[in-house]
Structure formats: C-alpha cells, structure tokens
N, C-alpha and C positions, 0 to 999 in steps of 0.2 A: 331468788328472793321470793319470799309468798307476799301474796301480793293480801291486804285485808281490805274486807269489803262492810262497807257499812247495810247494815239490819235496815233498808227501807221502811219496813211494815213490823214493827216490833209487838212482840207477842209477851201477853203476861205472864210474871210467875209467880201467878197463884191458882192454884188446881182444884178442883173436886178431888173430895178422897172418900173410898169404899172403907169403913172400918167397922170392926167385929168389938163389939162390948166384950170385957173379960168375966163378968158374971154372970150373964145371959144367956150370950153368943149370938145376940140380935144384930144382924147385918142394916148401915142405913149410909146413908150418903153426907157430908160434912164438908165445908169450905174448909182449905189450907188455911186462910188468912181471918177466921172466924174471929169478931169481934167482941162476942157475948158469948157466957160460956156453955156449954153445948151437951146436952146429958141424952143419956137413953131413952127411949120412946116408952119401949117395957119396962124397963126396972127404974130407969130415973137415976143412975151411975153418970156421973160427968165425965164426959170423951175427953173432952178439949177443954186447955183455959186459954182465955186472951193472953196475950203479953205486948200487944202496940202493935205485932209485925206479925210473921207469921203466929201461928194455934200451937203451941205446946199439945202435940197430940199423945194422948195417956193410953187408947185404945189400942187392940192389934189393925195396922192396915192390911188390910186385902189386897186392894188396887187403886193404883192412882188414875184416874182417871180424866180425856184430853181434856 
C-alpha cells in the first residue's frame, strides 16, 4: 500500500512567467495569476487578460519560472 503523506508546508500555484511579445519580441517577466491586464513595455500589445484565476496568457512563454 502507498502510504500518502500530507503537504506540511504547501507551496503556491502561481508562478512568474518569462514571455516574448509576438510583435516585438520584447522579453519581460508576468504573474501567472495577473489581475489587470498586462501589455508590452515597447509596443503596448497585451500579453495577458484577467479571467478571476489564472492570466489567459496570449504571449509565447519562454520560461516559467520558481
């Protein structure tokens, strides 16, 4: 029998995420669970929309990062 163990110290999931604008190709850093919605630095293209939970993310990701 496997035996389950409970998560003492429970860890969020919601991440930083690396993503690449698709008109630009400006690389910038973005909450997973962004609340507002979230455009490009350079061009002003929106990454991300809210939707309550996680970010509808529109951009390419890079990397997710811890």
């Amino acid at each position: 029998m496997k035996a389950k163990f409970k998560v003492l110290i429970p860890e969020p999931k919601s991440k930083f995420i690396r993503v690449k604008c698709k008109n630009c190709g400006n690389e910038q850093i973005i909450f997973s669970h962004a609340t507002f919605p979230v455009r490009c630095l350079s061009c002003g293209t929106q990454l991300a929309y809210p939707t309550g939970g996680k970010a509808k993310i529109v951009a390419d990701i890079v990397r997710i990062l811890g």
